[in-house]
C-alpha positions in Angstrom: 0.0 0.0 0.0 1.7 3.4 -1.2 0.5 6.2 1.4 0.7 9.9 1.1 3.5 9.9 3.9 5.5 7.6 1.2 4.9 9.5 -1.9 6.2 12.5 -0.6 9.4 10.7 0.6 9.6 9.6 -2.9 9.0 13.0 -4.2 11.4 14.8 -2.6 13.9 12.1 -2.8 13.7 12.2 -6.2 14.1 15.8 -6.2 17.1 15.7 -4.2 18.5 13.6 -7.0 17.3 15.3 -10.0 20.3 16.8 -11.4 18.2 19.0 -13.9 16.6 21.2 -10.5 17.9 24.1 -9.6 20.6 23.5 -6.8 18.5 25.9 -4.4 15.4 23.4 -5.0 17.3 20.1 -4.7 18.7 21.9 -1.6 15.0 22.3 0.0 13.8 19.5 -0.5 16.8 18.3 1.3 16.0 20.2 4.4 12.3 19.1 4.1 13.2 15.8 3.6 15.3 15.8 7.2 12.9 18.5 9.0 9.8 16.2 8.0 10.9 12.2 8.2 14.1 12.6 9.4 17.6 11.2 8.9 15.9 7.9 7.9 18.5 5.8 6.5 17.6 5.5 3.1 17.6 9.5 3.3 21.0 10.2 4.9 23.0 9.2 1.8 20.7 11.5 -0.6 20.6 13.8 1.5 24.8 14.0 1.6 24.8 13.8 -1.9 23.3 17.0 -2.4 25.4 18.7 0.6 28.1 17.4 -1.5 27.0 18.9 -4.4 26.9 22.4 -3.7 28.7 22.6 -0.5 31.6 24.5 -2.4 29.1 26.5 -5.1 30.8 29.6 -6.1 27.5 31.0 -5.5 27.5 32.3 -1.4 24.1 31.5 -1.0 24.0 28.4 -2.4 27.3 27.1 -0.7 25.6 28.7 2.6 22.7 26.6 2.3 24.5 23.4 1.8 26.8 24.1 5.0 23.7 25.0 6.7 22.2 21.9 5.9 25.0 19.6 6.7 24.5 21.1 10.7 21.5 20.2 10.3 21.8 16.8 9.4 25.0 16.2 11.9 22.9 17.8 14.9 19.9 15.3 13.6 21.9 12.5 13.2 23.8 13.2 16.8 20.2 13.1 18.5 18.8 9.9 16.5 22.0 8.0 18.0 21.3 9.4 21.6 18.1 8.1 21.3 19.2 4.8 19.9 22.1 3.6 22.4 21.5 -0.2 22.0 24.5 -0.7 24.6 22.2 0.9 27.2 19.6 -2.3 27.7 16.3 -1.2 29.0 16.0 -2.9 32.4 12.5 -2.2 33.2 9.7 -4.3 31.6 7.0 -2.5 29.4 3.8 -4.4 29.5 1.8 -3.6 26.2 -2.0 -3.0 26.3 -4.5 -1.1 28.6 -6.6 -3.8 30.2 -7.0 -7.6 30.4 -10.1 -7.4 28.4 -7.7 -6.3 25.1 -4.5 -8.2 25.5 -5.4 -11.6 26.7 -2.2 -12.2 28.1 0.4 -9.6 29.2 3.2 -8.9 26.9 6.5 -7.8 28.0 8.7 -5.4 25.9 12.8 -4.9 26.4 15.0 -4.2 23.9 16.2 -7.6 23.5 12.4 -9.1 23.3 12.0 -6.3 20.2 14.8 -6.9 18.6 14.7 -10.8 18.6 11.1 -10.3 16.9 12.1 -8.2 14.7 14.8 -10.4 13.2 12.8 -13.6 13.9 9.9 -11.8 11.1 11.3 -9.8 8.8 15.3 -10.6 9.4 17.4 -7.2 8.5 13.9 -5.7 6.7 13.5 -4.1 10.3 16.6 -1.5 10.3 14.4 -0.1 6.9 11.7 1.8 8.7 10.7 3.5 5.4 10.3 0.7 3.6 6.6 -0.5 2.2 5.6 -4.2 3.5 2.0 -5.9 3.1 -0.5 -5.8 5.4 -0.1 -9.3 6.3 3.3 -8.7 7.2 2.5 -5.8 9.4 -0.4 -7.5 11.1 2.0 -10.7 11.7 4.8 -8.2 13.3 2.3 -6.9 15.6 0.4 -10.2 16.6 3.9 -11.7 17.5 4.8 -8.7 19.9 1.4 -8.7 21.4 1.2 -12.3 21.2 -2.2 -11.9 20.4 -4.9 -11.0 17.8 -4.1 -6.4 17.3 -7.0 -4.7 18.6 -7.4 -0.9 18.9 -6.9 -0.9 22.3 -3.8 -3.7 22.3 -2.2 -1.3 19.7 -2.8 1.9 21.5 -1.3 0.3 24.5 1.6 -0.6 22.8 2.0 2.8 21.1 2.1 4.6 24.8 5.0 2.2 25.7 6.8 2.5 22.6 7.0 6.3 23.4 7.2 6.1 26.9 11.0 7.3 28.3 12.6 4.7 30.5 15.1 6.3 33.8 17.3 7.5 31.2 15.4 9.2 28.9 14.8 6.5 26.1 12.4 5.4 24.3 11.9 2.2 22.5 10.2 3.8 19.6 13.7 5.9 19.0 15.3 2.3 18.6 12.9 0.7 16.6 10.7 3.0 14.8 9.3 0.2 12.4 7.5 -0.9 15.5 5.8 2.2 15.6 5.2 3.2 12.2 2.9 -0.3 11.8 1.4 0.5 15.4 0.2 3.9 13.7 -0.4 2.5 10.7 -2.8 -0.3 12.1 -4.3 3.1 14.0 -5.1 5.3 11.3 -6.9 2.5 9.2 -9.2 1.4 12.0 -10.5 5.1 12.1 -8.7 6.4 15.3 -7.9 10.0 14.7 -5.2 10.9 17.1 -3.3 7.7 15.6 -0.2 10.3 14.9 -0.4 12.3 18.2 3.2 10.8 19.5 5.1 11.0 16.1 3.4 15.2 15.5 4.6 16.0 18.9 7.8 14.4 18.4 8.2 16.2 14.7 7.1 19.4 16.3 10.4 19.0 18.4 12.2 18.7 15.8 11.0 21.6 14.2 11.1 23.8 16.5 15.0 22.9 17.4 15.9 23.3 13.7 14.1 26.5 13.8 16.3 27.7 17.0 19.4 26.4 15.6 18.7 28.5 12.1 18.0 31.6 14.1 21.3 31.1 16.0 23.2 30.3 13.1 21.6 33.7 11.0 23.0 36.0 14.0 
């Protein structure tokens, strides 16, 4: 299933690589390619390219841009692997869903739990959290970490734990943000609206930190 969210990844990939654009266009799509799905890693090395590309442009502005943009993706790659320290186990158990009535058995959720799922369905598929896969595929990912049938409620559970910090300020959905995507996914087509509400306020972070660091860096 191609979704909106992946067509304009697409779009503004190909952009990026389109060598007939203008360097200022290839430039922002770039940026709205790292402000809006961040430095995904399919992205990163399109993304580079194009810093590449015009980094040294005799034209200041465009040359400016590029540098600027390369911050930006270094600060945004610095806070994806702070977020992502899979040397720092999760100690404390997560159990997914909000009542007994939706998970029929509790499911419990470390890092190590996740990860041998994740390789046990869809072997190094995983690490590609922009990737399309079927719906049978993400409906067998989530029934094997719930251990159960999805339900709105299981999923929704396992959606506030994925974004839930542990002691040190982690959050599973940082470390595998496949997991998340499909729990979101599974949201948004059985009609719950605020399906997106951890990823928006997570983007809106985002944004607003890029938007500090360009008006520091325009001073």
């Amino acid at each position: 299933m191609i979704t909106s969210r992946s067509e304009k990844i697409q779009r503004l990939r190909g952009l990026c690589q389109n060598e007939v654009a203008g360097p200022l266009e290839r430039i922002k799509a770039g940026e709205r390619l790292l402000i809006d799905f961040g430095p995904s890693e399919d992205s990163v090395p399109i993304i580079r390219k194009v810093i590449a590309a015009f980094f040294n442009s005799a034209d200041p502005q465009i040359a400016t841009r590029a540098q600027k943009l390369k911050i930006k993706l270094g600060k945004a790659l610095d806070l994806k692997r702070e977020a992502a320290k899979v040397d720092l186990p999760i100690e404390e158990s997560i159990v997914a869903g909000t009542s007994a009535s939706q998970v029929p058995r509790n499911v419990t959720l470390t890092f190590h739990s996740l990860m041998e799922i994740l390789e046990a369905e869809l072997g190094d598929q995983w690490r590609f959290s922009d990737r399309e896969f079927s719906p049978e595929t993400r409906l067998g990912l989530l029934e094997a970490i719930l251990e159960s049938k999805p339900t709105i409620g299981a999923v929704q559970g396992l959606q506030a734990e994925l974004y839930r910090k542990d002691e040190r300020g982690f959050k599973l959905a940082g470390i595998f943000p496949l997991v998340a995507r499909f729990a979101r996914e599974y949201l948004l087509q059985n009609g719950v609206a605020d399906a997106a509400k951890y990823e928006d306020e997570e983007q809106e972070k985002v944004r607003h930190w890029i938007q500090d660091l360009d008006a520091e860096m325009s001073k």
